[in-house]
N, C-alpha and C positions, 0 to 999 in steps of 0.2 A: 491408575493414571487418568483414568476418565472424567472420577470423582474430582482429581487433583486441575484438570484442563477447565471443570464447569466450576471449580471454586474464583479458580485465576479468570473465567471469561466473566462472573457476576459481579468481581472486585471491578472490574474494568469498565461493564456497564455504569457501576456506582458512581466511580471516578469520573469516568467522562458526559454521566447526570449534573455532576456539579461542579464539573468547570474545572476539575486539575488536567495541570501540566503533564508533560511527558515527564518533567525531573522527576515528579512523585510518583507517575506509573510505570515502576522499572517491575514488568511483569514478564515474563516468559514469553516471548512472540519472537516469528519471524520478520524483517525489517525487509524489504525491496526498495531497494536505492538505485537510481541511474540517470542520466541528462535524458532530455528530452527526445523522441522518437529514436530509444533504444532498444526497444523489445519488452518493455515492462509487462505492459497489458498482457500479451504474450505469455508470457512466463505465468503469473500470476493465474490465467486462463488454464493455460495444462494443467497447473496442480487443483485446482478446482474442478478441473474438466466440466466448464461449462462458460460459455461466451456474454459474459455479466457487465464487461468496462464498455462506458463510454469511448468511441472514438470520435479521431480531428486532429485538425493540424495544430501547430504550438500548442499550450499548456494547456492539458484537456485536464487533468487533475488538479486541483487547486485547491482539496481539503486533503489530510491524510484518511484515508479508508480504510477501517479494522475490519478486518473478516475472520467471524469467529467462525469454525469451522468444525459440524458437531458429528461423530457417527453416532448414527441412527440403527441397526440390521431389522428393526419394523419398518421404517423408513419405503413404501413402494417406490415413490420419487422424489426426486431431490426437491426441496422448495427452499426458500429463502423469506429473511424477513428482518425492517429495523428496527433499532431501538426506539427510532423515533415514533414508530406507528407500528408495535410488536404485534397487532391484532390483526395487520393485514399478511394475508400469507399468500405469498408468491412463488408458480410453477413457471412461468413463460419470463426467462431470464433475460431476453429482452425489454421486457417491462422494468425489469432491476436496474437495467441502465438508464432508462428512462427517470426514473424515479433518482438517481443516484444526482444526474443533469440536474432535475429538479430543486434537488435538496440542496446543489450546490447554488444554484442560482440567487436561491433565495437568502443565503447567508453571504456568499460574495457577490453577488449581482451578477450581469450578464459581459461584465470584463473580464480583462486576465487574471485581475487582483487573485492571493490567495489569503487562504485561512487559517489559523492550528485547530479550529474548532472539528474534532472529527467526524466523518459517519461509520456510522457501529452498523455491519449487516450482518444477519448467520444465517450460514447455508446448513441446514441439515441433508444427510446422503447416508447412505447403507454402504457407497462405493469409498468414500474418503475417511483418513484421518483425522481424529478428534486435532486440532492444531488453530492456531492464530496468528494470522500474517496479516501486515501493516504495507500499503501502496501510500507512497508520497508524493507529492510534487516532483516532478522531475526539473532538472538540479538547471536555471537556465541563465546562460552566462549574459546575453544580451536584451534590454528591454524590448516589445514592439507594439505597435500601438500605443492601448492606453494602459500600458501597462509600468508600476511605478519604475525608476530608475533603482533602485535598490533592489531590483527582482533577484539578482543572484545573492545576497546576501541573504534575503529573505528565504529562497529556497532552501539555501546552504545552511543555515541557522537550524530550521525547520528540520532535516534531514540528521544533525548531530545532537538536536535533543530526543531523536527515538536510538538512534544508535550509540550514540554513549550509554544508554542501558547496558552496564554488564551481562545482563539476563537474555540479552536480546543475541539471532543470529540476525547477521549481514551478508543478506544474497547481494552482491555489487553485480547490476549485468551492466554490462557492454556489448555495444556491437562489434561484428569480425573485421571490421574492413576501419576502423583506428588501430594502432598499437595501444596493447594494454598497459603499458608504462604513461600512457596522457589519459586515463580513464578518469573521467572525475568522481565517478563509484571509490574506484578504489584510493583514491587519494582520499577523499573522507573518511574510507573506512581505516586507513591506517595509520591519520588521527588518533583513534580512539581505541582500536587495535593495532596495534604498530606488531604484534607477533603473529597476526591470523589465525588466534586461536579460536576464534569464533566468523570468523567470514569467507563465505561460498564466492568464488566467482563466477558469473554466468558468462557465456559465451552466445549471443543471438546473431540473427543474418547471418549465419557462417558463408552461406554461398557470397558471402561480397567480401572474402578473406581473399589476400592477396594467395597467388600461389607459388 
């Protein structure tokens, strides 16, 4: 399986070297979908176990994020590193956030605007499973600032070209305190899985569930 995770994550480096689409990288990954301050980061954070996302308020994500995720058991400590600069290797995962800022700034500026262009990071650990999960723009129904008028299409669009992957799962999180019949996770994911043969639903803020 291991052989078979570093095949699928070097195909995927190649791909997103030269500019394909999500149509053509229907590779085996986990997909994280949800509107805006839903718990993503969150989520994403516990299965890594380790504190790597940028935070802020409205759309702190603006490119999609692949995190290939390699076990290591030589591995002392976890480090990380991207594709774009595979020679620097990072322990202080704060700095991964910083860098993450960085990288985004520089491909979408310092607005809200977003991107399809990804960043590719891998975290190696001796504690984690070999696996690859995908953070996207969270899903935002209204524009602010300067941010374009078409931003929910744009996010929406963005979020059904990784999960329409057959190959792909769909963690859809929500928070406790909407009903999950209005989640917009799960409304896209039942688009494209209408049986839920492949999509997780998360459940975040539980303490703000009604009781």
């Amino acid at each position: 399986m291991d052989n078979f995770l570093k095949i699928v994550n070097d195909l995927q480096d190649v791909f997103t070297t030269v500019g394909a689409s999500p149509e053509i990288m229907k590779l085996p990954q986990i997909v994280v979908v949800g509107s805006q301050s839903t718990g993503k980061s969150s989520v994403l954070e516990s299965i890594v176990k380790q504190n790597f996302l940028p935070r802020g308020s409205g759309i702190v994500t603006r490119r999609p994020l692949i995190i290939q995720i390699i076990q290591d058991v030589t591995a002392e400590t976890p480090t990380a590193s991207f594709l774009h600069s595979p020679d620097v290797q990072y322990t202080d995962f704060d700095e991964v956030a910083k860098e993450i800022i960085r990288n985004t700034d520089k491909v979408c500026g310092t607005s809200k605007a977003i991107s399809h262009e990804p960043i590719t990071v891998k975290v190696v650990s001796r504690d984690l499973p070999s696996l690859t999960l995908v953070d996207l723009p969270g899903i935002t129904k209204n524009p602010v600032g300067d941010q374009p008028e078409d931003i929910e299409k744009q996010t929406t669009d963005l979020v059904l070209k990784y999960i329409e992957n057959p190959h792909s799962i769909i963690l859809a999180v929500s928070p406790g305190n909407i009903d999950i019949a209005n989640s917009e996770a799960i409304k896209l994911a039942k688009q494209v899985d209408p049986t839920g043969d492949r999509t997780l639903a998360v459940v975040t803020k539980v303490d703000l569930m009604e009781k």
